[in-house]
Every structure is written in structure tokens, then in C-alpha cells.
BAFI-3210 file (N, C-alpha, C; in Angstrom, 3 decimals, decimal comma, padded with zeros to 6 digits):
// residues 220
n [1|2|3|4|5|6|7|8|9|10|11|12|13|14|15|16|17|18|19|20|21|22|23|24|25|26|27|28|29|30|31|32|33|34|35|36|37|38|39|40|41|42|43|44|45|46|47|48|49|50|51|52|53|54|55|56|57|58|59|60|61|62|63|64|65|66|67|68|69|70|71|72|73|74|75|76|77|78|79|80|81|82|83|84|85|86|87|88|89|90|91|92|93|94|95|96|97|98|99|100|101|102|103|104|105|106|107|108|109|110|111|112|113|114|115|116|117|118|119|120|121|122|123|124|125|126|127|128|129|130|131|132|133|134|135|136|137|138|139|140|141|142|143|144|145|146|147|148|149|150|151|152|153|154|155|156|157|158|159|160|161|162|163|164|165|166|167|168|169|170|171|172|173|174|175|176|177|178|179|180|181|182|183|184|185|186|187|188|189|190|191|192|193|194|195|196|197|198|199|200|201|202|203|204|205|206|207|208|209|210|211|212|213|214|215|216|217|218|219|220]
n.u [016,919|014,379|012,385|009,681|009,327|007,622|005,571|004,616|001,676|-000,069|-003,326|-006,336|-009,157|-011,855|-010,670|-010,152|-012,282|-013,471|-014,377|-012,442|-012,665|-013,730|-011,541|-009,822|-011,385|-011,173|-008,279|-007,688|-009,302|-007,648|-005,435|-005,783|-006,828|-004,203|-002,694|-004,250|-004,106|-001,685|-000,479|-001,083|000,509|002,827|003,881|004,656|006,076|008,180|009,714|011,105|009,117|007,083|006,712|005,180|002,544|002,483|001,698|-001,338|-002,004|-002,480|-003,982|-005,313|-003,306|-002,220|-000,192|-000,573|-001,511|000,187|002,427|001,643|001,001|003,496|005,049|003,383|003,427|006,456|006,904|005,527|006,808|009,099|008,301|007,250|009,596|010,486|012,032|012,782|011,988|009,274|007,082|004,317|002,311|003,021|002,784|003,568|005,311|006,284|009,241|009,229|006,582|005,853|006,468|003,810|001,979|002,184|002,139|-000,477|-002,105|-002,392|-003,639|-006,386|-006,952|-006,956|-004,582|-001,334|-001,237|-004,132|-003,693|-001,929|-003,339|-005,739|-003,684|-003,146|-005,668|-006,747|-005,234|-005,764|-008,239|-008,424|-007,110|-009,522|-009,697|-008,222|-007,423|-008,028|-010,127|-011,379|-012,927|-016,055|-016,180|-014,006|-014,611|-016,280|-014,747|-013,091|-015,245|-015,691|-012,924|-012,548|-015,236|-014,605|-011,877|-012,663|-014,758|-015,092|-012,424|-010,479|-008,085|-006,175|-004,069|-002,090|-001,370|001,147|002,348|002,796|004,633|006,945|010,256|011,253|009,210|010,040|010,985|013,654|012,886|013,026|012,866|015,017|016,394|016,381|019,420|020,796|019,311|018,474|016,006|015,588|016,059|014,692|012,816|011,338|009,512|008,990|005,875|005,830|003,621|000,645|-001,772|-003,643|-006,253|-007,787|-010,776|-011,202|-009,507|-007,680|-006,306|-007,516|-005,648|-005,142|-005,536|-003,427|-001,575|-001,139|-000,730|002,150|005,420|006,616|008,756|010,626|010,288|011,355|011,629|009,749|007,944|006,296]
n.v [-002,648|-002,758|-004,756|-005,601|-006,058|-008,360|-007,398|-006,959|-006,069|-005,999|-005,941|-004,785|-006,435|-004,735|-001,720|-001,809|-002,201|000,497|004,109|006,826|009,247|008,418|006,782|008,510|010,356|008,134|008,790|010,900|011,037|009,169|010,370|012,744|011,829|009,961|012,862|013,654|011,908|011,750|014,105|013,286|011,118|011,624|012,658|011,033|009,460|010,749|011,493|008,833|007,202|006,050|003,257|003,522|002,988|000,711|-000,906|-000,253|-000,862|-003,282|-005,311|-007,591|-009,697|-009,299|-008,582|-007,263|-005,074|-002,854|-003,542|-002,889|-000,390|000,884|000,430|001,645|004,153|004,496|004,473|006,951|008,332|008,633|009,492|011,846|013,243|013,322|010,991|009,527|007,012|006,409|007,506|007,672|008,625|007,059|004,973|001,275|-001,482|-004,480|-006,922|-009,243|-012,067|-013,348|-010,979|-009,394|-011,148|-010,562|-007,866|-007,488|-009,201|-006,871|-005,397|-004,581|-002,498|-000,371|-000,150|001,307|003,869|003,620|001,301|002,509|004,641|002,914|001,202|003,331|003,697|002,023|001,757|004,087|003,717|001,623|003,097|004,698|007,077|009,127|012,325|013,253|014,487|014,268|016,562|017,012|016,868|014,859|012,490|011,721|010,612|009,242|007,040|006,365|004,977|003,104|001,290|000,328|-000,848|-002,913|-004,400|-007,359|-009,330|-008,718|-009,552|-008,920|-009,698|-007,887|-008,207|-006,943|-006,366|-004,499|-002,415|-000,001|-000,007|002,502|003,987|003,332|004,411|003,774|002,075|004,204|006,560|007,473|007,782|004,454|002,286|000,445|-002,127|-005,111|-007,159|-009,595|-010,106|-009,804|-006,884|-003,654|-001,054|002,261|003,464|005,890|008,166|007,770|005,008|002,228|000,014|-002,977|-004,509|-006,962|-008,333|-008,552|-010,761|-013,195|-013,602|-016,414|-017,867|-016,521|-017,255|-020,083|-020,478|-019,904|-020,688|-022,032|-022,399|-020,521|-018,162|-017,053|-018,786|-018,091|-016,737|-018,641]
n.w [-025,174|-026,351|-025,809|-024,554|-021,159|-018,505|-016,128|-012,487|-010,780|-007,650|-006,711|-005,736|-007,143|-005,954|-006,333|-008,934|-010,081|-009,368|-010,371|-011,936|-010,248|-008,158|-007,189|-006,791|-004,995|-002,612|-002,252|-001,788|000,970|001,815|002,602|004,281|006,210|007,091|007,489|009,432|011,908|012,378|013,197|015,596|016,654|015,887|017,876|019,882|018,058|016,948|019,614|020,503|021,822|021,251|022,137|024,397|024,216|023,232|026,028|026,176|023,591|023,688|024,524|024,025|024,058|021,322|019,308|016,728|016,371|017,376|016,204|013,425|013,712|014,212|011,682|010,246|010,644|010,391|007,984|007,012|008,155|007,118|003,921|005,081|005,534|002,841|001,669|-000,844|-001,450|-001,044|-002,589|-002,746|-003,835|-006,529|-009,079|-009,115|-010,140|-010,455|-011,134|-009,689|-009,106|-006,490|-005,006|-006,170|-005,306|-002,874|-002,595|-003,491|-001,569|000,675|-000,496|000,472|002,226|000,010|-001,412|-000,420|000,683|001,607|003,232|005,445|006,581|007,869|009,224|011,572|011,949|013,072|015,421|016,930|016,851|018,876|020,956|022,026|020,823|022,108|022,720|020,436|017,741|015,733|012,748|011,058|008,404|008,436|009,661|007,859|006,235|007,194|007,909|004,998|004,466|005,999|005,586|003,025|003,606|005,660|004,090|002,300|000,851|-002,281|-003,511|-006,429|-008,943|-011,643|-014,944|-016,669|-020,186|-022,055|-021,021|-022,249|-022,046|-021,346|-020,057|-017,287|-014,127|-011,669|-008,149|-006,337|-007,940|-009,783|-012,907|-014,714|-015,532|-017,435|-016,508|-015,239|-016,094|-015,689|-012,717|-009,063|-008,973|-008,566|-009,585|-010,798|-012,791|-015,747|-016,699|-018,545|-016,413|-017,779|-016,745|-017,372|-015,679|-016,208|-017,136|-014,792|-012,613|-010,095|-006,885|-005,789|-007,749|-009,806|-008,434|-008,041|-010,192|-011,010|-010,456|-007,360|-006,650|-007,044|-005,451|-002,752|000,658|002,620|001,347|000,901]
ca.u [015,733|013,231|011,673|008,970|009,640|006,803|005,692|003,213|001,525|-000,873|-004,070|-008,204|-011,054|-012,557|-009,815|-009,826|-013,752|-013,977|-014,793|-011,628|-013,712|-014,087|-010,573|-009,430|-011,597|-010,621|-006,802|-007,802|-009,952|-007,161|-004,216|-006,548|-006,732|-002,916|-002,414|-004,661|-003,235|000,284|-000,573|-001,672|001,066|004,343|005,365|005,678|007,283|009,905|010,354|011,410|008,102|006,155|006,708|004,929|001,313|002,475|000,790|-002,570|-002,600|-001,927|-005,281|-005,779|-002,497|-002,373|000,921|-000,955|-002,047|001,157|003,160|001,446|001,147|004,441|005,370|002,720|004,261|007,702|006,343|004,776|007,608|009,899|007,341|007,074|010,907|011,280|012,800|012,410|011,938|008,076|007,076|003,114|001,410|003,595|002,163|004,929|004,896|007,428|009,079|008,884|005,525|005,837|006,262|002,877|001,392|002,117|001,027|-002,299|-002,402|-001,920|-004,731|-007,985|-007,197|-006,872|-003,008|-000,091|-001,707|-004,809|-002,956|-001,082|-004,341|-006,216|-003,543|-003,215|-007,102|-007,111|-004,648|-006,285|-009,475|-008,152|-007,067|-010,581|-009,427|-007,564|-006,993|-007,912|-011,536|-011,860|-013,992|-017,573|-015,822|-013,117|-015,197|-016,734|-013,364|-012,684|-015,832|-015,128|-012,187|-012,628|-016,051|-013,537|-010,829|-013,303|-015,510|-014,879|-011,256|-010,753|-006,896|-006,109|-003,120|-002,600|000,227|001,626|003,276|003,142|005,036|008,091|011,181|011,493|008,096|010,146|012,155|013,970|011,736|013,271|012,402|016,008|016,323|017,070|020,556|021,583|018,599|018,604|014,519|015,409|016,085|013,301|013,263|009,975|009,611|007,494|005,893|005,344|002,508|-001,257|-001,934|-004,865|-006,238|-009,661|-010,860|-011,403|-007,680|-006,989|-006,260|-007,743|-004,218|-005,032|-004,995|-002,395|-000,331|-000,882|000,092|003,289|006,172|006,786|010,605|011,941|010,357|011,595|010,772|008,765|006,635|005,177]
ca.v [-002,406|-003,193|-005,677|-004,936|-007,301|-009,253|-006,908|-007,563|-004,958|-006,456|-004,269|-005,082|-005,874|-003,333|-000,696|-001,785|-001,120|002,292|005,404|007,394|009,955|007,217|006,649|010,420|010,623|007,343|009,048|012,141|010,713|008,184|011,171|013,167|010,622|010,167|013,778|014,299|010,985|011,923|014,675|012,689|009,829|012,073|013,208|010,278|008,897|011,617|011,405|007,596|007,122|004,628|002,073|003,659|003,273|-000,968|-001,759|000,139|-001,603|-005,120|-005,506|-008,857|-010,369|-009,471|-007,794|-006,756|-004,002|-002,365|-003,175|-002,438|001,109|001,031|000,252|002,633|005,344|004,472|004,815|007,986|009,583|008,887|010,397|013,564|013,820|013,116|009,927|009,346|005,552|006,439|008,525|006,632|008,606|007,190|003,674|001,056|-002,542|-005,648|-008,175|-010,574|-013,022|-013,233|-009,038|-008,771|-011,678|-009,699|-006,781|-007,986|-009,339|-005,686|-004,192|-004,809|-001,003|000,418|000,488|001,174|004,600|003,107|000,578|003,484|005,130|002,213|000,681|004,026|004,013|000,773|001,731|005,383|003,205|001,248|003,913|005,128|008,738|010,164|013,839|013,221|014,824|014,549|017,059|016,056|015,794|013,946|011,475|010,864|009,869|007,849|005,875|005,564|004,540|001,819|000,890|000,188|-001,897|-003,785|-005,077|-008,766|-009,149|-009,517|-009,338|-009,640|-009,200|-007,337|-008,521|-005,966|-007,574|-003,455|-001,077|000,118|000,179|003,849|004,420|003,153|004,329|003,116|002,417|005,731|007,825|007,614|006,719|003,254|002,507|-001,238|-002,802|-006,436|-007,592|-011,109|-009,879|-009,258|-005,594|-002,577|000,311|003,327|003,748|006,812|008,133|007,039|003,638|001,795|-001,345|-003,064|-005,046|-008,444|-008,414|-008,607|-012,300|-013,413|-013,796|-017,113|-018,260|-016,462|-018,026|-021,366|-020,628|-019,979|-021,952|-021,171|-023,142|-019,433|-018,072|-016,850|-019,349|-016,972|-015,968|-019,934]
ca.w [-024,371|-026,831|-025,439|-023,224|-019,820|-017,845|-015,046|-012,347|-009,801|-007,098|-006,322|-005,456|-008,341|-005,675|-006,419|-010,219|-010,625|-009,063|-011,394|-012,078|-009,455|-006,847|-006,358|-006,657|-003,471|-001,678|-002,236|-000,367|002,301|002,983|003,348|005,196|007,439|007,854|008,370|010,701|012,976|012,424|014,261|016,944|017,189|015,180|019,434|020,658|017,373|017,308|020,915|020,738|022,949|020,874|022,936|025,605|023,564|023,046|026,558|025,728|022,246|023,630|025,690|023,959|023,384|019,845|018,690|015,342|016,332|017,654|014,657|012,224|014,114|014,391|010,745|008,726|010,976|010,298|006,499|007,072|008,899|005,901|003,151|005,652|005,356|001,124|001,455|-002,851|-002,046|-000,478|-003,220|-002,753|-005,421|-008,465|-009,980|-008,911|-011,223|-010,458|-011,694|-009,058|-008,815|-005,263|-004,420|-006,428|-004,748|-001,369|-002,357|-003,618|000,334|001,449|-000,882|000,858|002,169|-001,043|-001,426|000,589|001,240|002,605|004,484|006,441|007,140|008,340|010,477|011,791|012,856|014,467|016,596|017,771|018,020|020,572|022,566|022,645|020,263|023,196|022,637|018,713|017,760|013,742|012,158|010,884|007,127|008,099|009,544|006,795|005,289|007,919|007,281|003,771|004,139|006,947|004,992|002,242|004,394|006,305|003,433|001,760|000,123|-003,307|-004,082|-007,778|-009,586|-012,901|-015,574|-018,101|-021,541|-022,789|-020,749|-022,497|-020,213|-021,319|-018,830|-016,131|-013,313|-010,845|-007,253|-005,915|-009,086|-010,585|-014,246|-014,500|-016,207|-017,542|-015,513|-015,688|-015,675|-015,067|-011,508|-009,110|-009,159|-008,443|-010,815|-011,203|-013,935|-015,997|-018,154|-017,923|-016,704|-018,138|-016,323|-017,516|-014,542|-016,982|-017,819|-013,788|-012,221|-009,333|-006,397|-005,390|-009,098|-009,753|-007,169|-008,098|-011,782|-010,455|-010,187|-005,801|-006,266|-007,620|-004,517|-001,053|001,557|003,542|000,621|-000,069]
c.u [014,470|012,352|010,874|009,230|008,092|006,375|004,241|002,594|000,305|-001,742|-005,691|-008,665|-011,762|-012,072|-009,925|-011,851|-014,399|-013,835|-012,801|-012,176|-013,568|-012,613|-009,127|-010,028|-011,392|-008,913|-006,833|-008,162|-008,337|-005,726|-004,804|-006,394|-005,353|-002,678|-002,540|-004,082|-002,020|000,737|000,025|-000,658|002,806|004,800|005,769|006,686|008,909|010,683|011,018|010,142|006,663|005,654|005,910|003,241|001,241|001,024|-000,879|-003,198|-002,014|-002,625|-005,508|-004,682|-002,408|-001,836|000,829|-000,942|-000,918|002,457|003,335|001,237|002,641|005,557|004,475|003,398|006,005|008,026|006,307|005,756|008,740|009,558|007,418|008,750|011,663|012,134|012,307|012,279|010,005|007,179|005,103|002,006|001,884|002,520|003,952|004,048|006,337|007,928|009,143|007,582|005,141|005,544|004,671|002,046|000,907|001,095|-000,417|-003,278|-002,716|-003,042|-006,193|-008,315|-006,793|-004,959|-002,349|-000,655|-002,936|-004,766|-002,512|-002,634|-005,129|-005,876|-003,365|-004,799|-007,297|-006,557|-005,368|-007,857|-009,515|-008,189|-008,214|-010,611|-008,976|-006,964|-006,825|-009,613|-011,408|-012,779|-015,083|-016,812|-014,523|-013,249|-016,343|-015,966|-013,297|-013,971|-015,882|-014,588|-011,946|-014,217|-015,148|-012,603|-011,252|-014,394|-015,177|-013,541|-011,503|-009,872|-007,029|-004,603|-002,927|-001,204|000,070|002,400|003,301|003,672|006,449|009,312|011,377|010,378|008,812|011,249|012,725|012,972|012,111|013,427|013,732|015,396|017,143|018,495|021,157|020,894|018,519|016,770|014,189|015,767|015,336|013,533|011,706|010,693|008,484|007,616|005,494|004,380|000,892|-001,202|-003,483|-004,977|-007,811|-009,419|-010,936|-010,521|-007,112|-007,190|-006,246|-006,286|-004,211|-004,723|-003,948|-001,155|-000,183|-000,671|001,575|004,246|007,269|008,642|011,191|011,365|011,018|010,898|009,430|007,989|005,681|004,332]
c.v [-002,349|-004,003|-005,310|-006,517|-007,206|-008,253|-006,960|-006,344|-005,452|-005,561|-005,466|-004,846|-004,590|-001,779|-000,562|-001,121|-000,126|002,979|006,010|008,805|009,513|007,262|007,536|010,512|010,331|007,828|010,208|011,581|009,977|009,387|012,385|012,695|010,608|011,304|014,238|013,161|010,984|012,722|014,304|011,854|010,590|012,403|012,172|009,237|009,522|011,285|010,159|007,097|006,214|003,614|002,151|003,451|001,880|-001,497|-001,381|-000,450|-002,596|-005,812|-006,809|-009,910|-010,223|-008,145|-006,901|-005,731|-002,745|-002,168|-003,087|-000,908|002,074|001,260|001,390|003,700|005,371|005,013|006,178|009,235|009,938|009,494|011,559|014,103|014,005|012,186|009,560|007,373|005,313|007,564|007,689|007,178|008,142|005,343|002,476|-000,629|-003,124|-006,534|-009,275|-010,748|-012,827|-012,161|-008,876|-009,629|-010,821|-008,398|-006,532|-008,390|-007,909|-004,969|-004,236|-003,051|-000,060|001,195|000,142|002,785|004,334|002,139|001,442|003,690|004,055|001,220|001,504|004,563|002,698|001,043|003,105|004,970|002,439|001,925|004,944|006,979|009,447|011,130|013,639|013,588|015,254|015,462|016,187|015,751|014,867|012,882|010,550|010,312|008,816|006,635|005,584|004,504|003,048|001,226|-000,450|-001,145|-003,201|-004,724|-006,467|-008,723|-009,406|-009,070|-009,707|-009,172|-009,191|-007,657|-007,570|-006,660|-005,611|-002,808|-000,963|000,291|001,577|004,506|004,069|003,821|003,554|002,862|003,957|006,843|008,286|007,043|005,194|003,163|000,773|-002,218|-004,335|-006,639|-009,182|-010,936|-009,492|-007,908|-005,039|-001,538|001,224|003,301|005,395|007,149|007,398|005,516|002,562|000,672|-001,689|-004,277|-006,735|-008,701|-009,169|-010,439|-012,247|-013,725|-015,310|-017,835|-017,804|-016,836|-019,284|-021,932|-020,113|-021,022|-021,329|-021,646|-021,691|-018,770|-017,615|-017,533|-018,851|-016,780|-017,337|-019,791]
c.w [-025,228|-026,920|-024,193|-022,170|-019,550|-016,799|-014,208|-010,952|-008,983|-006,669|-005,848|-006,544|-007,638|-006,360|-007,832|-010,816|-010,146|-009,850|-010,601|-010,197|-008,258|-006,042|-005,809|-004,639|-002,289|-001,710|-001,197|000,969|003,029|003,396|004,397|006,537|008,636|008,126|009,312|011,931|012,565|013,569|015,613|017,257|016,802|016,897|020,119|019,727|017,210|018,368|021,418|021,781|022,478|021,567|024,102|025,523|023,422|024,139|026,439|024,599|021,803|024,603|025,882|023,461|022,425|019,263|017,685|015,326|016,195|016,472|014,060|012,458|013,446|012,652|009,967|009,692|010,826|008,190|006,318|007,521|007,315|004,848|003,513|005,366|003,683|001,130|-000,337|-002,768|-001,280|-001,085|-003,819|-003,383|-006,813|-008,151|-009,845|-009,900|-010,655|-010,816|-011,675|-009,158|-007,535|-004,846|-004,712|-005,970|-003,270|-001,268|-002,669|-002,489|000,932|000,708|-000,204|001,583|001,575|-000,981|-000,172|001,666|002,437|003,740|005,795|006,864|008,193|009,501|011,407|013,250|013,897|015,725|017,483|018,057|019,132|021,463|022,424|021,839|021,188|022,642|020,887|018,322|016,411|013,365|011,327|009,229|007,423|009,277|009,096|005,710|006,084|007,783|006,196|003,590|005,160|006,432|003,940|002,426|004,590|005,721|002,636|000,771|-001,194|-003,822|-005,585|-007,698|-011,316|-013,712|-016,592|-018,956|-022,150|-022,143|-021,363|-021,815|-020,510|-020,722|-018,006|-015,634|-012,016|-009,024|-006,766|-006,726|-009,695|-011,939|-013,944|-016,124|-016,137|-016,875|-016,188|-015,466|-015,388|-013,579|-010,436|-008,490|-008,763|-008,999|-010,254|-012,001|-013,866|-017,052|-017,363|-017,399|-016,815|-017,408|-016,219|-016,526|-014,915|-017,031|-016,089|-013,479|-010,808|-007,883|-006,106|-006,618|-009,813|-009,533|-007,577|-009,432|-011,599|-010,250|-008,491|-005,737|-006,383|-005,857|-003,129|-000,696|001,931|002,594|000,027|000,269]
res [x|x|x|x|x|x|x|x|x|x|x|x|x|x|x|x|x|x|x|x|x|x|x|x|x|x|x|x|x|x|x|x|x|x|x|x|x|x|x|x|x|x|x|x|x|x|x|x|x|x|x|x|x|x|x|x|x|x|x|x|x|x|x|x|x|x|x|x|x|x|x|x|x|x|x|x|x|x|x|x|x|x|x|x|x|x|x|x|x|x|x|x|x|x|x|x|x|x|x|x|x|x|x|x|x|x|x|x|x|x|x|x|x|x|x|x|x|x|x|x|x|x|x|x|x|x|x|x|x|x|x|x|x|x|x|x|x|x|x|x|x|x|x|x|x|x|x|x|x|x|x|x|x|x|x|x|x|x|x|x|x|x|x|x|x|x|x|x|x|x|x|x|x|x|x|x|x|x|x|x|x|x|x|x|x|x|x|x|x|x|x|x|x|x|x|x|x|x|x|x|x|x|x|x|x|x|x|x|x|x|x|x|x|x|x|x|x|x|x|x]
***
């Protein structure tokens, strides 16, 4: 294991040139956020009663809305319970191409955290905030953080050639044991992680320095 492996973690130039400060705050605002609409949506997720919120947030034909509801709360429920594979403050790094292509798709709301939050709000802005009345600071998170979302994309993705495999664990915070890195695999890392915003690569260039044959269909 002395060889450091290839590893690649998809994120936003936005996300990469915020102040240490900046994105301390965009981390609160955006769990803020989800706590307070967990609230609001955890009775009829418990209750199997989701489904009953579909025809309200399917006004315009447009499924999006619903399951991406449906999915950051399926996220959110597992986190609330300690599932160790949703553990969305560690630093995760991969060593598929493709995974970090995706998730470079998925950063425009700052993460996986701000993803939850944001598909979260679309859906309680549809239904108009029924029986949901945010306090005055935590809607000034929520415009942060939908400021944030809703502003011009600019996926990158970031390659590591230094992390030692003795920073990594397994995605569900085991030690890893005999890991193969020619396999495509997600880690956490541990320890600080540095990332200067010059170093990062644009996703679309990225992508097309790629060779798409290793690939999953679905991800050309």
C-alpha cells in the first residue's frame, strides 16, 4: 500500500472558492434547512403517505419534483437513523471517472447536503409552505442556500495523486482491508483536505479526457 492510487471527488469552482468561513455557514444553513423540513414531510414519510403529496407536486407533468423529494428524504431518513453509509460530513474521494463525473452534476447545490436541502424546498414551495412557517433566520438560510443552487453551474472535478491509503476508509467508515483501487470503489478520507481552485478541472473537460468504453452505459 505504498502507492498512493488515482482518486477523483466531483464538487463546484463555486464550492472550491469559498472562504473556509463561507462554507462552515453554507453547511449550517443547508442542515438547518433539512431539519426544519423533515419536520414537515418525516409523518407522512414514516406513515408510508408520501405518495399522497405526488398529485400536488405533479401540477405540470414533471415527475422531478416528486422524486427527487422522495429520494433526499429517503437520504435524510437514513442519516436520522445512523445508517454509517450517510455519514455527509466526512470528505468522500473515488476511484471511478464516471462516479466523480456525476457527482460534479449533483454539486450546483453545494454537495449532497445541499442537494437534500434544496430538493427538499422545491418541493414545500410547490405546495405553497403548508403548515411550515420558517423563522426570520432560517430564511435567510434558505435564501442562501437557494441563491447558491439556483445561480450558473460550474461543476469541476478535483484529482488527488497524494492521499495515502492509510487516510482512507471504507464508504461506511470501516477500515479498509486488502482494497483493490483498480476497482471502482468511494472512500472517506481522513485528516485535512487541501484543494487550490487552479488544480480543479473543469467536468466537461474532464469527461472528454476520459476514455467512456470503461464506463457504465448509463453514465455516457
Amino acid at each position: 500500500m505504498s502507492k498512493y492510487p488515482t482518486l477523483y471527488h466531483g464538487t463546484s469552482f463555486r464550492a472550491l472558492e469559498m472562504t473556509v468561513e463561507e462554507r462552515a455557514q453554507m453547511r449550517k444553513d443547508c442542515n438547518a434547512m433539512i431539519d426544519s423540513l423533515w419536520q414537515y414531510f418525516e409523518p407522512y414519510h414514516s406513515a408510508g403517505k408520501i405518495c399522497d403529496l405526488e398529485p400536488r407536486l405533479n401540477t405540470n407533468n414533471d415527475p422531478r419534483i416528486f422524486v427527487n423529494l422522495c429520494n433526499a428524504l429517503n437520504i435524510t431518513s437514513a442519516e436520522k437513523i445512523g445508517n454509517t453509509l450517510y455519514d455527509l460530513g466526512a470528505f468522500y474521494v473515488t476511484t471511478a471517472e464516471y462516479k466523480a463525473v456525476s457527482y460534479a452534476s449533483k454539486s450546483f447545490a453545494f454537495g449532497e447536503t445541499g442537494l437534500r436541502a434544496y430538493r427538499m424546498y422545491e418541493a414545500i414551495r410547490e405546495l405553497k409552505f403548508e403548515n411550515w412557517s420558517p423563522s426570520d433566520e432560517l430564511v435567510k438560510s434558505i435564501e442562501r442556500v437557494v441563491a447558491f443552487a439556483e445561480a450558473p453551474e460550474r461543476p469541476a472535478v478535483y484529482v488527488f495523486t497524494d492521499i495515502s491509503p492509510e487516510r482512507l476508509l471504507m464508504e461506511d467508515g470501516k477500515p479498509i482491508i486488502n482494497v483493490s483501487f483498480k476497482r471502482d470503489r468511494s472512500f472517506r478520507v481522513t485528516g485535512e483536505i487541501i484543494m487550490d481552485p487552479a488544480k480543479a478541472i473543469p467536468v466537461k473537460q474532464f469527461a472528454d479526457s476520459c476514455d467512456k468504453r470503461k464506463w457504465p452505459p448509463c453514465y455516457w
